[in-house]
mmCIF file of the N, C-alpha and C atoms, coordinates in Angstrom:
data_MODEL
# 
_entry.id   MODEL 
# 
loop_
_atom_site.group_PDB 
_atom_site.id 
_atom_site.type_symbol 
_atom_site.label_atom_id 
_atom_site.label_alt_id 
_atom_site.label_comp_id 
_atom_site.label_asym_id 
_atom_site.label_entity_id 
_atom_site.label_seq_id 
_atom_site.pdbx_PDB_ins_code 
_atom_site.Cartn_x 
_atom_site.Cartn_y 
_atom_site.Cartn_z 
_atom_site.occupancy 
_atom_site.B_iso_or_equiv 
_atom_site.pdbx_formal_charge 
_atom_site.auth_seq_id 
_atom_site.auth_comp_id 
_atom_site.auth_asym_id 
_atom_site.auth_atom_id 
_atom_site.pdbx_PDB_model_num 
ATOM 1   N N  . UNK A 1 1  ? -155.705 34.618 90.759 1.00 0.00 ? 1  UNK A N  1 
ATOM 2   C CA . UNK A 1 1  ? -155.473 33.252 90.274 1.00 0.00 ? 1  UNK A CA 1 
ATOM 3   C C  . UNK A 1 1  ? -155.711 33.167 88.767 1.00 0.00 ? 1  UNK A C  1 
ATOM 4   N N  . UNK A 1 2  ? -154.738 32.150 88.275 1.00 0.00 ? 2  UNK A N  1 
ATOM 5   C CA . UNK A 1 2  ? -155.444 32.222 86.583 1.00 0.00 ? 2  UNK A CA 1 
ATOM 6   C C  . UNK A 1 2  ? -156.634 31.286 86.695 1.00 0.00 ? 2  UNK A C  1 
ATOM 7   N N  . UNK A 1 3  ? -157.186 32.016 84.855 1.00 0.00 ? 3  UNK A N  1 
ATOM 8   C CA . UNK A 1 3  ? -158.365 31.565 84.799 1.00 0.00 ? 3  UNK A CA 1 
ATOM 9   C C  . UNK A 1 3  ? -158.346 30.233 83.942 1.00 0.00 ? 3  UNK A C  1 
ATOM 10  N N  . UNK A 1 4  ? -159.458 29.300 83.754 1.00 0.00 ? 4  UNK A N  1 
ATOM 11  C CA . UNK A 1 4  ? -159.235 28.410 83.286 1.00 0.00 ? 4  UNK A CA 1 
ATOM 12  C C  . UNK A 1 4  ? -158.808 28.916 81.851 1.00 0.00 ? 4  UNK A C  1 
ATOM 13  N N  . UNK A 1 5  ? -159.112 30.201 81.022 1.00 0.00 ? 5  UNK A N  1 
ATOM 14  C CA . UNK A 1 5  ? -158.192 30.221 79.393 1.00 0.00 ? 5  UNK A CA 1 
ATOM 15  C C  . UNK A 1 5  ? -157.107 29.990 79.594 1.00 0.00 ? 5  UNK A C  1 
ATOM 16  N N  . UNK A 1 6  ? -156.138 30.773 80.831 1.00 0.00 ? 6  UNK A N  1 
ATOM 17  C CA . UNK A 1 6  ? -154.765 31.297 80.850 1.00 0.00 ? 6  UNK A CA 1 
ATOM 18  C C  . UNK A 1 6  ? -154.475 29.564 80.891 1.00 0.00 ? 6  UNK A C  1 
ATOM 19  N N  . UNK A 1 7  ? -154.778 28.477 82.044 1.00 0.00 ? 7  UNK A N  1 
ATOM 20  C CA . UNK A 1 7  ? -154.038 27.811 81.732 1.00 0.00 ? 7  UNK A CA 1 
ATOM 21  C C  . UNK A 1 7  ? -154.454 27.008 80.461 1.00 0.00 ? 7  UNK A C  1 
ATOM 22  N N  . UNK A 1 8  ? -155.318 26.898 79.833 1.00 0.00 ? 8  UNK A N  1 
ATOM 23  C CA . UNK A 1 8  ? -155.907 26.552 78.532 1.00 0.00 ? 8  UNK A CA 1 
ATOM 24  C C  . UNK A 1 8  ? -154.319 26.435 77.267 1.00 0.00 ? 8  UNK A C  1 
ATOM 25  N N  . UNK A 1 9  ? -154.374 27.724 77.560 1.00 0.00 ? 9  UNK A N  1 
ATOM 26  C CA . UNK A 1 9  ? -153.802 28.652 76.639 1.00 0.00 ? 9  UNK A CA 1 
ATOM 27  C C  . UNK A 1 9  ? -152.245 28.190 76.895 1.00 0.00 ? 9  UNK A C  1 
ATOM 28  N N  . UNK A 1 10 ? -151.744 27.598 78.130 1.00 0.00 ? 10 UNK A N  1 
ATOM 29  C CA . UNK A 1 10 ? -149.971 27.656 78.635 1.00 0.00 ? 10 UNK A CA 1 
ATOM 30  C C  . UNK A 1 10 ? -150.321 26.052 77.979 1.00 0.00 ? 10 UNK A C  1 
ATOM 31  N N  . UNK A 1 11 ? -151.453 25.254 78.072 1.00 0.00 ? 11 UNK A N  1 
ATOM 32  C CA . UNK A 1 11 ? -151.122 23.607 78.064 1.00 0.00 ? 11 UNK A CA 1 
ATOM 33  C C  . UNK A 1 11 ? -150.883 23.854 76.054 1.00 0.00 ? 11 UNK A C  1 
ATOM 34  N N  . UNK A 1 12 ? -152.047 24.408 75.507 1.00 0.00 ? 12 UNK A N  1 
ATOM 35  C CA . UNK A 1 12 ? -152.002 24.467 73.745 1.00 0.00 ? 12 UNK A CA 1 
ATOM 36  C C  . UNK A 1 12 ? -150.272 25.275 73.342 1.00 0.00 ? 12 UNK A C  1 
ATOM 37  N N  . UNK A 1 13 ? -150.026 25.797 74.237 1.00 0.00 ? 13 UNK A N  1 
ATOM 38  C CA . UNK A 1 13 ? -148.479 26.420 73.928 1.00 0.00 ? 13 UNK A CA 1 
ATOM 39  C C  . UNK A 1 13 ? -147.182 25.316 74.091 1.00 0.00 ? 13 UNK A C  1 
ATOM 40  N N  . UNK A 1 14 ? -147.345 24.277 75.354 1.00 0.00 ? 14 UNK A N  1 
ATOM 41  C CA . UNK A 1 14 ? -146.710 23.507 75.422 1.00 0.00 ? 14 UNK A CA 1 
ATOM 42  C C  . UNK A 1 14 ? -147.083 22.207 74.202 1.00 0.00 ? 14 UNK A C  1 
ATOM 43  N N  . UNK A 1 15 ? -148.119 21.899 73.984 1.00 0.00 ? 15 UNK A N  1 
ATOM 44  C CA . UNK A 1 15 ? -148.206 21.155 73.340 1.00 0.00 ? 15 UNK A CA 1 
ATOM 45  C C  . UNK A 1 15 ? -147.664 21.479 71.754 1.00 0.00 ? 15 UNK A C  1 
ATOM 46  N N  . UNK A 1 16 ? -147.840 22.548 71.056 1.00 0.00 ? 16 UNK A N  1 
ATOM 47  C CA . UNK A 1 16 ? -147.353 23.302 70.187 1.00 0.00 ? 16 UNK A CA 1 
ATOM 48  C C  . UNK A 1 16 ? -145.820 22.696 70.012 1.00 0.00 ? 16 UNK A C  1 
ATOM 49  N N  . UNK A 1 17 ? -145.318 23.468 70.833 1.00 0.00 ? 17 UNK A N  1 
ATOM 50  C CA . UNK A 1 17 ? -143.439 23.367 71.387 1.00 0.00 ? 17 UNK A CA 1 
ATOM 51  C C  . UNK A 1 17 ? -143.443 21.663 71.109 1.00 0.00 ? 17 UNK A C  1 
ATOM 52  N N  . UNK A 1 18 ? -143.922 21.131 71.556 1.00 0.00 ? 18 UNK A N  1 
ATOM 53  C CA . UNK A 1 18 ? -143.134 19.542 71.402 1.00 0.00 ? 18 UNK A CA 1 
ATOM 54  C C  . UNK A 1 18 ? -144.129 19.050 69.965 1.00 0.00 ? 18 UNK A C  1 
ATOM 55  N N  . UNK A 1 19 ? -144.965 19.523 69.617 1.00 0.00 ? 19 UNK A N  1 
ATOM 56  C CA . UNK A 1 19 ? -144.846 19.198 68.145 1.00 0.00 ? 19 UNK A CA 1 
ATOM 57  C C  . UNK A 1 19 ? -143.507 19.847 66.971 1.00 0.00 ? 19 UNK A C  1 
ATOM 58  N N  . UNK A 1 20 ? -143.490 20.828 67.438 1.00 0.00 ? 20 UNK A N  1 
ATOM 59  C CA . UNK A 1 20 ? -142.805 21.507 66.714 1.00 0.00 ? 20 UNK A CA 1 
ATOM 60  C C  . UNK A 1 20 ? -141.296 21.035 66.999 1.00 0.00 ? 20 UNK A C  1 
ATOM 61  N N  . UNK A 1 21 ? -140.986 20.626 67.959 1.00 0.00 ? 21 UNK A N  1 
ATOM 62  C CA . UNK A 1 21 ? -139.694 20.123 68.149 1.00 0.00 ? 21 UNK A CA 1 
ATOM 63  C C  . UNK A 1 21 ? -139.510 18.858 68.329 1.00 0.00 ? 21 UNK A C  1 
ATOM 64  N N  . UNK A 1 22 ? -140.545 17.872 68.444 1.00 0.00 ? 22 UNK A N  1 
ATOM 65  C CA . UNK A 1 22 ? -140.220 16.296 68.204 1.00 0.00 ? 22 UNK A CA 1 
ATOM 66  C C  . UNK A 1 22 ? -140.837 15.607 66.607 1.00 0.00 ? 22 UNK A C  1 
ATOM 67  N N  . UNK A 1 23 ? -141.710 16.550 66.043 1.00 0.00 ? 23 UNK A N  1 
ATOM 68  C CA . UNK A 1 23 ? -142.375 15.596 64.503 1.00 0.00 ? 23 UNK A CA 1 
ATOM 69  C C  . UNK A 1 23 ? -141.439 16.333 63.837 1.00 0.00 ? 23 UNK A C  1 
ATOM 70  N N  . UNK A 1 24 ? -140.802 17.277 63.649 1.00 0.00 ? 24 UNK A N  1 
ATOM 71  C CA . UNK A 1 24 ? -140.026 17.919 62.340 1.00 0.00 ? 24 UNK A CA 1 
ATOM 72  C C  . UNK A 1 24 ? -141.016 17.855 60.964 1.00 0.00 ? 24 UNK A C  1 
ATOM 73  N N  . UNK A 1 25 ? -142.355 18.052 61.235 1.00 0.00 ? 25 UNK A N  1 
ATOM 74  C CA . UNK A 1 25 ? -143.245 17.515 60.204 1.00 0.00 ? 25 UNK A CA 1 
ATOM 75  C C  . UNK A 1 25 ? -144.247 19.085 59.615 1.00 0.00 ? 25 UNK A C  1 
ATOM 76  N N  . UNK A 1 26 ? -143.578 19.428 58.708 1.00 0.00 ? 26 UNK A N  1 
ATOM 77  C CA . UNK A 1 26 ? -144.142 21.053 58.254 1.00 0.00 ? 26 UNK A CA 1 
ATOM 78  C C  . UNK A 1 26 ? -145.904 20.973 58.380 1.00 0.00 ? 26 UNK A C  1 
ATOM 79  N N  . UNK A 1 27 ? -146.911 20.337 57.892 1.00 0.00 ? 27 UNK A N  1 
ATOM 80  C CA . UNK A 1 27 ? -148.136 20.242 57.855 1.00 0.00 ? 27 UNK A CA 1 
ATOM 81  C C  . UNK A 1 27 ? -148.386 20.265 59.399 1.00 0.00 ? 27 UNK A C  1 
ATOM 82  N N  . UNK A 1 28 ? -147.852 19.197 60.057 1.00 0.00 ? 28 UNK A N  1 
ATOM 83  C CA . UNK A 1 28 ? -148.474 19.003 61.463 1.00 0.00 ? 28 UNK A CA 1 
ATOM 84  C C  . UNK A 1 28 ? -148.035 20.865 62.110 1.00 0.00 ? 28 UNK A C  1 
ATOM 85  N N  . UNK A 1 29 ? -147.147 21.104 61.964 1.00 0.00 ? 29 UNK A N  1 
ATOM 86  C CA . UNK A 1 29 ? -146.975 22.780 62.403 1.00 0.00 ? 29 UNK A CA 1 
ATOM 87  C C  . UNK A 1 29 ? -147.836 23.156 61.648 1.00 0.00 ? 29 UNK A C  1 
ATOM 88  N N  . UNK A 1 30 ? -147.855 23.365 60.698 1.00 0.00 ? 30 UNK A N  1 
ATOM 89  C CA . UNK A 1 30 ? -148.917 24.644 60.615 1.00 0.00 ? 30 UNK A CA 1 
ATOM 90  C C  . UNK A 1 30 ? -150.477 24.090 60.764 1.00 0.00 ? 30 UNK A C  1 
ATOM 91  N N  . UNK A 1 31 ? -150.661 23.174 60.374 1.00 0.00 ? 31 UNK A N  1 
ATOM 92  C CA . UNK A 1 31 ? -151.961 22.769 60.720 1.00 0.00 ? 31 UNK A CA 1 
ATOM 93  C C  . UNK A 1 31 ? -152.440 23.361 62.282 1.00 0.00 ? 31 UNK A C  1 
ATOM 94  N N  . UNK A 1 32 ? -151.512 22.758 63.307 1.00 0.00 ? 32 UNK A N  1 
ATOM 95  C CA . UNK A 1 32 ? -151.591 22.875 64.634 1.00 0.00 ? 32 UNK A CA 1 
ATOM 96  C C  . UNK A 1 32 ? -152.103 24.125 65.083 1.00 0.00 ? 32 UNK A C  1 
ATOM 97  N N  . UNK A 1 33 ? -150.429 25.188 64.022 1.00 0.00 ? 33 UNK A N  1 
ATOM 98  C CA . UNK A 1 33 ? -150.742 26.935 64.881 1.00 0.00 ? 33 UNK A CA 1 
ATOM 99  C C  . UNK A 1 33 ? -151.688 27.464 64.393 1.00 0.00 ? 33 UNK A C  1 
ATOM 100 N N  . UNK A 1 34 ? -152.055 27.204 62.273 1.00 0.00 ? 34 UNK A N  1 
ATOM 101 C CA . UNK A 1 34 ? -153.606 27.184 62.240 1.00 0.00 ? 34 UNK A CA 1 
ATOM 102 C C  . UNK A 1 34 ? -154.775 27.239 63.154 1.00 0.00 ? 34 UNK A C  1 
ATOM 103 N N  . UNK A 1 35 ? -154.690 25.926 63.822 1.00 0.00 ? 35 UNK A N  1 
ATOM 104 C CA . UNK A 1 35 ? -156.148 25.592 64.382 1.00 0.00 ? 35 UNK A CA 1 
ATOM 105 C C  . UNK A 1 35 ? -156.081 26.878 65.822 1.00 0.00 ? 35 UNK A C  1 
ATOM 106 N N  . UNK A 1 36 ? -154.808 26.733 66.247 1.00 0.00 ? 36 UNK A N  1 
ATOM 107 C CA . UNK A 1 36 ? -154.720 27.199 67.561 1.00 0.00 ? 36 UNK A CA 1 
ATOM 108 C C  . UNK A 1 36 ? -155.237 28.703 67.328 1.00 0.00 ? 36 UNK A C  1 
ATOM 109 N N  . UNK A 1 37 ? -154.798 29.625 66.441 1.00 0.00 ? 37 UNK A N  1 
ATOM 110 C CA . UNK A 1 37 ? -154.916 31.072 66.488 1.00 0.00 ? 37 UNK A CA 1 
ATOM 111 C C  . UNK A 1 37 ? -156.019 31.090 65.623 1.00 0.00 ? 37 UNK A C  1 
ATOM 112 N N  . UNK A 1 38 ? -157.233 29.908 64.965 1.00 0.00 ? 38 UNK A N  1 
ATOM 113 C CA . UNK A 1 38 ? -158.478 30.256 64.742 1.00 0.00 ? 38 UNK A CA 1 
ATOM 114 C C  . UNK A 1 38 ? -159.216 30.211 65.936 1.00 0.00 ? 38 UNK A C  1 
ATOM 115 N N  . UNK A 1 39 ? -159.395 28.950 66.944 1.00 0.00 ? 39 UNK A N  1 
ATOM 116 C CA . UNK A 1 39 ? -160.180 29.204 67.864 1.00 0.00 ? 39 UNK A CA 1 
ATOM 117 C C  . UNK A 1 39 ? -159.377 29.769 68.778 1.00 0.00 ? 39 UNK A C  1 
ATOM 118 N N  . UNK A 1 40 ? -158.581 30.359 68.987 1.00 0.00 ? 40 UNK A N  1 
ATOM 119 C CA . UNK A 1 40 ? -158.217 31.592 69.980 1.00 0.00 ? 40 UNK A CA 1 
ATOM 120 C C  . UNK A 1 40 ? -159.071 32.731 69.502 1.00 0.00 ? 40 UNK A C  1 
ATOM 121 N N  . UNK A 1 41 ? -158.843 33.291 68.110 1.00 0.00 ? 41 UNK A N  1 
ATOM 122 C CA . UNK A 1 41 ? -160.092 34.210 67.871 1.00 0.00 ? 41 UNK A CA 1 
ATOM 123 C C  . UNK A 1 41 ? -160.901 34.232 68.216 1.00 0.00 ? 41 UNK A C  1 
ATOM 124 N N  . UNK A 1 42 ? -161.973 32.709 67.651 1.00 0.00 ? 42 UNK A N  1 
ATOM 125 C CA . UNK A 1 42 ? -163.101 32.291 67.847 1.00 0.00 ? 42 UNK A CA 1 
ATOM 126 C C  . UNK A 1 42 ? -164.035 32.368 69.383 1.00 0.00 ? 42 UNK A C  1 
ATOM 127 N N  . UNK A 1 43 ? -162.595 31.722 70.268 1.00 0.00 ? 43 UNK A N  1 
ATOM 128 C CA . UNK A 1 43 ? -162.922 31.662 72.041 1.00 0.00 ? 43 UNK A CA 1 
ATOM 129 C C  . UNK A 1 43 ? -162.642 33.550 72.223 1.00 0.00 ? 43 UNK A C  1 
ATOM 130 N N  . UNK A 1 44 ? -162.083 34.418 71.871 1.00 0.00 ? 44 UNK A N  1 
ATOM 131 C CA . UNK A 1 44 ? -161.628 35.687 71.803 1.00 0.00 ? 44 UNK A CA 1 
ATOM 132 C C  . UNK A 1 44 ? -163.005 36.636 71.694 1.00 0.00 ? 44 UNK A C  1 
ATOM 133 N N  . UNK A 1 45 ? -163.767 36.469 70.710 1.00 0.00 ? 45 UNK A N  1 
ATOM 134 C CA . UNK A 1 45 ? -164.569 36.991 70.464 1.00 0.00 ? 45 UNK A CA 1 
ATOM 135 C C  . UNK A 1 45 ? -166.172 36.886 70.643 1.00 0.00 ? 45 UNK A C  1 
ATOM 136 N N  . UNK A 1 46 ? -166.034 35.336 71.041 1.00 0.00 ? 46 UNK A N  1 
ATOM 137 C CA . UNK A 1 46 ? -167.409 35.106 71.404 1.00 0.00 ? 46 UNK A CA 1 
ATOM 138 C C  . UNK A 1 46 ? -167.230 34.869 72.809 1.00 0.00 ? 46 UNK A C  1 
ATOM 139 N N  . UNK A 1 47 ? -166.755 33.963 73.703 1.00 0.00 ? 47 UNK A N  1 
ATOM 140 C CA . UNK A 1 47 ? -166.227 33.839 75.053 1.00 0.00 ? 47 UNK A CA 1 
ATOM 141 C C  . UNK A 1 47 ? -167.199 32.361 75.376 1.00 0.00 ? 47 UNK A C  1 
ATOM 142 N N  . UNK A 1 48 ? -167.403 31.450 74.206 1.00 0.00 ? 48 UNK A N  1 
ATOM 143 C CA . UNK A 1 48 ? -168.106 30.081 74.524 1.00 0.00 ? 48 UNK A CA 1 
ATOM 144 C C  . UNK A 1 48 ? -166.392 29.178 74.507 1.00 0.00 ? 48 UNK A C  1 
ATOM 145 N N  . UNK A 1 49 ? -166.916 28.535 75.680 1.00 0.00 ? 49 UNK A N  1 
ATOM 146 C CA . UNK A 1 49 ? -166.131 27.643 75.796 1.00 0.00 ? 49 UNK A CA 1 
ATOM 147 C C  . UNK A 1 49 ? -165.763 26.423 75.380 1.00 0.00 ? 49 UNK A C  1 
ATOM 148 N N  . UNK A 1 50 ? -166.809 25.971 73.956 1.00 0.00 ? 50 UNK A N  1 
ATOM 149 C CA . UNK A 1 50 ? -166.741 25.391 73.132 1.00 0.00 ? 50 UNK A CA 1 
ATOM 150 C C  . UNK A 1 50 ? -165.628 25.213 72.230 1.00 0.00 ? 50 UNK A C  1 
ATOM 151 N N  . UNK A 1 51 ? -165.337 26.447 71.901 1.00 0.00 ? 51 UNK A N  1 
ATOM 152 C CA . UNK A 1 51 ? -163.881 26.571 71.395 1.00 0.00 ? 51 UNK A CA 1 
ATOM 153 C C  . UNK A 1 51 ? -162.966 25.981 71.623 1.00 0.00 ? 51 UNK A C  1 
ATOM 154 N N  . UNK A 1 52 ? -162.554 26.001 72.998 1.00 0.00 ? 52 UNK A N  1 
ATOM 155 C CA . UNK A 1 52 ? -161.845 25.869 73.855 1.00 0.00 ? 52 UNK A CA 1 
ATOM 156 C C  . UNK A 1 52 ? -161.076 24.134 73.895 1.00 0.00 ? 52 UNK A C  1 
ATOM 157 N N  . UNK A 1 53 ? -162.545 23.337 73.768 1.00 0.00 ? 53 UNK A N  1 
ATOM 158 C CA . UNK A 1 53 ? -162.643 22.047 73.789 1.00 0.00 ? 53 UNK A CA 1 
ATOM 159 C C  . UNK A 1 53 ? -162.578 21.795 72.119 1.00 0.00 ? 53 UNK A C  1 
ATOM 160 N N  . UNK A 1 54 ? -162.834 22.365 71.448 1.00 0.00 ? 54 UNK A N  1 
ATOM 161 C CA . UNK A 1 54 ? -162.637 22.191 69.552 1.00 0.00 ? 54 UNK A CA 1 
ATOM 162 C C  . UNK A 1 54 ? -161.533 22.131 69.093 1.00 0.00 ? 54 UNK A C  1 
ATOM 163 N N  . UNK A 1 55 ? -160.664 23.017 69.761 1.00 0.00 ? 55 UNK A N  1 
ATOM 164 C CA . UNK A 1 55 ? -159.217 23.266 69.540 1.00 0.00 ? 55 UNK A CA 1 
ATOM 165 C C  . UNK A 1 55 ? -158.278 22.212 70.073 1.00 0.00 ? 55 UNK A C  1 
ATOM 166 N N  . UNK A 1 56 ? -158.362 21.863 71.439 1.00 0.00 ? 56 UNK A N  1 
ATOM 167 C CA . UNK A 1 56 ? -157.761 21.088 71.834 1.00 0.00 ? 56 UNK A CA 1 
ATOM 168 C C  . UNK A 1 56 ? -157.715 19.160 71.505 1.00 0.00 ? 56 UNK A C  1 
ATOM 169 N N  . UNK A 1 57 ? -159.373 19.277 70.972 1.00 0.00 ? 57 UNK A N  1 
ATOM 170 C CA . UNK A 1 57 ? -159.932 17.846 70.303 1.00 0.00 ? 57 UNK A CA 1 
ATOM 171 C C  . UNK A 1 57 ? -159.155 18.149 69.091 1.00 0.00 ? 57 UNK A C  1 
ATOM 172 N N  . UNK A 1 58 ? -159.391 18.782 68.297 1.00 0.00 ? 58 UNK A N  1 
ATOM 173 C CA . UNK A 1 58 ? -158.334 19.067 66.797 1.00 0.00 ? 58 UNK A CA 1 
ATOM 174 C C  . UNK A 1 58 ? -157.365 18.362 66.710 1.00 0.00 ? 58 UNK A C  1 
ATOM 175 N N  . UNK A 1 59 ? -156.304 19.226 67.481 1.00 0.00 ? 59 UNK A N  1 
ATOM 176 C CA . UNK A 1 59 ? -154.827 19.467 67.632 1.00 0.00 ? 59 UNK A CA 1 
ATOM 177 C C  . UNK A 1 59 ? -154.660 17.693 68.074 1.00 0.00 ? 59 UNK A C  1 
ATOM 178 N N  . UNK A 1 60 ? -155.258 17.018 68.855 1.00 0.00 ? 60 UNK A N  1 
ATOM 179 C CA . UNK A 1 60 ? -155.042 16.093 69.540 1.00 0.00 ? 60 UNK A CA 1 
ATOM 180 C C  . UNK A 1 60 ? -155.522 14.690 68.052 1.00 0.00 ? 60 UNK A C  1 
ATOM 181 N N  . UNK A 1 61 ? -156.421 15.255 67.116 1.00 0.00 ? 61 UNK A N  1 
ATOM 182 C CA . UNK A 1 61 ? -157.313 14.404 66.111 1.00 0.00 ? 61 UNK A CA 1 
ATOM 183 C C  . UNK A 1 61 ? -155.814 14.747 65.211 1.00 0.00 ? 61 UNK A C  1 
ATOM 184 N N  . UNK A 1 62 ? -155.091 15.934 65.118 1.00 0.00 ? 62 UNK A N  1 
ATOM 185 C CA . UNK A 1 62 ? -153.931 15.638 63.866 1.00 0.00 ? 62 UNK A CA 1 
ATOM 186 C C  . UNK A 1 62 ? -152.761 15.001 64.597 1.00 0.00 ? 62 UNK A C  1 
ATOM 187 N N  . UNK A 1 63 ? -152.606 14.703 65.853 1.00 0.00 ? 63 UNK A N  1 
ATOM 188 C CA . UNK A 1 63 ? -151.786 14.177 65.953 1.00 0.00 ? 63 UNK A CA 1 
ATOM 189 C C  . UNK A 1 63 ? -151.888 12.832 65.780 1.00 0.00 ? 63 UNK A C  1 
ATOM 190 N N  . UNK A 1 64 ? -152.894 12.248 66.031 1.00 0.00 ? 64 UNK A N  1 
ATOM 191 C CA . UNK A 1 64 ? -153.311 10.911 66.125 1.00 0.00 ? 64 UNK A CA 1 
ATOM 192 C C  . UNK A 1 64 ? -152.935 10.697 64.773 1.00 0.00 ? 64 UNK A C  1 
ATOM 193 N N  . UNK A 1 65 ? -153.519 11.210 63.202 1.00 0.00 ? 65 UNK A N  1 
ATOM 194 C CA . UNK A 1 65 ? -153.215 11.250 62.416 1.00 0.00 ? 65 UNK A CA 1 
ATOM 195 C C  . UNK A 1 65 ? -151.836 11.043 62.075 1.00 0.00 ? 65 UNK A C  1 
ATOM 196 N N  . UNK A 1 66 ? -151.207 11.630 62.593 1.00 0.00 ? 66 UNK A N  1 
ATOM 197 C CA . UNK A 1 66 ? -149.344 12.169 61.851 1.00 0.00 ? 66 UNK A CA 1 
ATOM 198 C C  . UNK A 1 66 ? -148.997 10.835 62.455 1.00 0.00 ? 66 UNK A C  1 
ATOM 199 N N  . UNK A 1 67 ? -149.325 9.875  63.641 1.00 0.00 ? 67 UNK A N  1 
ATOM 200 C CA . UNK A 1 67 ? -148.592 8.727  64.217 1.00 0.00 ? 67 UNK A CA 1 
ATOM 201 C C  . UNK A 1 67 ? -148.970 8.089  63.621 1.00 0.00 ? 67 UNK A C  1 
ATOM 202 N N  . UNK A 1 68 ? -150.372 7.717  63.117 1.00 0.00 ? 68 UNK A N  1 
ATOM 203 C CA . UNK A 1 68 ? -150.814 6.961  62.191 1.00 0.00 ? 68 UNK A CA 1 
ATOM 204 C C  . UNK A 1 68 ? -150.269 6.690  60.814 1.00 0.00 ? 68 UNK A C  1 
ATOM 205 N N  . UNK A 1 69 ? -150.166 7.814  60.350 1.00 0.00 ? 69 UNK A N  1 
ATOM 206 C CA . UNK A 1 69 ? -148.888 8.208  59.062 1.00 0.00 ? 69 UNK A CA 1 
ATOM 207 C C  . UNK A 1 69 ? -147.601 7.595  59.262 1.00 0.00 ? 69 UNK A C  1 
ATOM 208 N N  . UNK A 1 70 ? -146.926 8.158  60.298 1.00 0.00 ? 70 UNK A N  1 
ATOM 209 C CA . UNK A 1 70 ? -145.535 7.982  60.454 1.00 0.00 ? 70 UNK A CA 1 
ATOM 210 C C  . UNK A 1 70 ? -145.410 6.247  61.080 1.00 0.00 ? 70 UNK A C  1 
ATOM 211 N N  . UNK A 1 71 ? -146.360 5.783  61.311 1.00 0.00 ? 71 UNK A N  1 
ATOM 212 C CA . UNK A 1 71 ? -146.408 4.234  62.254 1.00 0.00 ? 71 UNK A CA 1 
ATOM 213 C C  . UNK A 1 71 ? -146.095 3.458  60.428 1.00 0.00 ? 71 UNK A C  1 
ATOM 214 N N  . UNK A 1 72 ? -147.061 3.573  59.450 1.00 0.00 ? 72 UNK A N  1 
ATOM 215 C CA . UNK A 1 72 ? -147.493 2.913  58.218 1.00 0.00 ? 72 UNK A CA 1 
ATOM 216 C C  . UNK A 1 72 ? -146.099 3.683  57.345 1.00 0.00 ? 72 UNK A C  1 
ATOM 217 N N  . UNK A 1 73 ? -145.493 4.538  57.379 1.00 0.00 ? 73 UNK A N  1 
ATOM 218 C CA . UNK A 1 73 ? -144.211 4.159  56.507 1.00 0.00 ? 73 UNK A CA 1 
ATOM 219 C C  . UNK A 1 73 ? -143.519 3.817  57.558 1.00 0.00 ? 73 UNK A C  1 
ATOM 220 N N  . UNK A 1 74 ? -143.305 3.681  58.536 1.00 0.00 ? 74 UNK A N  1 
ATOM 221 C CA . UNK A 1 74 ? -142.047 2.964  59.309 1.00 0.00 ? 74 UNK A CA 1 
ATOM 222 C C  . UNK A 1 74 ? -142.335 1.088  58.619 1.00 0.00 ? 74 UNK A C  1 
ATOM 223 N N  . UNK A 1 75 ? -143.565 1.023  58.424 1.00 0.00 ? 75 UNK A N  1 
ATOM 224 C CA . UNK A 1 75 ? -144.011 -0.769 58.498 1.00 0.00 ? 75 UNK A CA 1 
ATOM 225 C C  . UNK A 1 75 ? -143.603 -0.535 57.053 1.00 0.00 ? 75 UNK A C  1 
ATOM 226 N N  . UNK A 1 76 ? -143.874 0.473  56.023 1.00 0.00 ? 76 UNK A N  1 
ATOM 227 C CA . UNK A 1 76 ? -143.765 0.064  54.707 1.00 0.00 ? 76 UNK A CA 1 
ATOM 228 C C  . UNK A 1 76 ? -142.023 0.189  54.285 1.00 0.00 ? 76 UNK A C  1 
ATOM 229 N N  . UNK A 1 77 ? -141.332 0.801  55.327 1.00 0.00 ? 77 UNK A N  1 
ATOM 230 C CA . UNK A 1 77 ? -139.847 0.354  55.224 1.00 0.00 ? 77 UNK A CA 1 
ATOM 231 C C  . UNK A 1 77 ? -139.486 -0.881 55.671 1.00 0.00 ? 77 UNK A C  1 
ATOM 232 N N  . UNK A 1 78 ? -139.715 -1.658 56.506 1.00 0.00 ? 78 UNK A N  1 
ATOM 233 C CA . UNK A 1 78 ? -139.450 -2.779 57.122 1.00 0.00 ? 78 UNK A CA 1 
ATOM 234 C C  . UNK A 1 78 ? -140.110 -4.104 55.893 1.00 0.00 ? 78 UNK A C  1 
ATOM 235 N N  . UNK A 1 79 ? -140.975 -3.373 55.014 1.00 0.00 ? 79 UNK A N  1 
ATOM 236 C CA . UNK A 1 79 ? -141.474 -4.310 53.816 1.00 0.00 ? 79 UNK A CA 1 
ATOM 237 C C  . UNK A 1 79 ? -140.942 -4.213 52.923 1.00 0.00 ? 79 UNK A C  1 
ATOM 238 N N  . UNK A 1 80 ? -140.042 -3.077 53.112 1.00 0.00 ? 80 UNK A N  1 
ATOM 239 C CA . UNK A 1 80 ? -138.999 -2.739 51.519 1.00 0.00 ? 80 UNK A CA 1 
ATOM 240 C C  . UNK A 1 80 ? -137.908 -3.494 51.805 1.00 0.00 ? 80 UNK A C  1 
ATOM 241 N N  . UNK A 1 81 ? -137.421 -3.429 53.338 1.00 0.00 ? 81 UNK A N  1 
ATOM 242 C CA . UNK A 1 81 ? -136.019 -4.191 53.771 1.00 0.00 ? 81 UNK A CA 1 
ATOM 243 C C  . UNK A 1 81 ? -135.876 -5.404 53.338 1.00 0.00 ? 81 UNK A C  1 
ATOM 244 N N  . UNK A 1 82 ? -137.088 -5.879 54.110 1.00 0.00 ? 82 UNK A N  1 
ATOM 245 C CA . UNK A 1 82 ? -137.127 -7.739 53.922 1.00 0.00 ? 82 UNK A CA 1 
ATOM 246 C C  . UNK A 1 82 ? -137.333 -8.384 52.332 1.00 0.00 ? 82 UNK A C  1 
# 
């Protein structure tokens, strides 16, 4: 059976894929595969599962970010329109 990394590891891959193919947003990619292939090391070499939960809080803290971003120029176009 897999272990809880393997599916760890298939959910941070999917999540990856639909950043990478719905923000078209260069920072949010690399930031993302950044974080992902530091604590993959990190969980790699030490085997705390802390990592595990660091990486996935991250990835989830820049996205919140990039909507936050992308929410405030959508409003600051709708202030340029009017």
């Amino acid at each position: 059976p897999p272990s809880a990394y393997v599916i760890h590891s298939i959910i941070i891959l999917f999540d990856m894929i639909l950043i990478h193919v719905f923000t078209y947003t260069l920072w949010l990619s690399l930031a993302g595969e950044c974080t992902a292939v530091v604590f993959a090391f990190c969980f790699h070499f030490t085997g705390e599962t802390i990592f595990e939960l660091l990486e996935t809080t991250l990835i989830a803290v820049l996205v919140s970010f990039h909507m936050i971003r992308s929410r405030n120029e959508h409003w600051n176009r709708e202030d340029d329109l009017e």
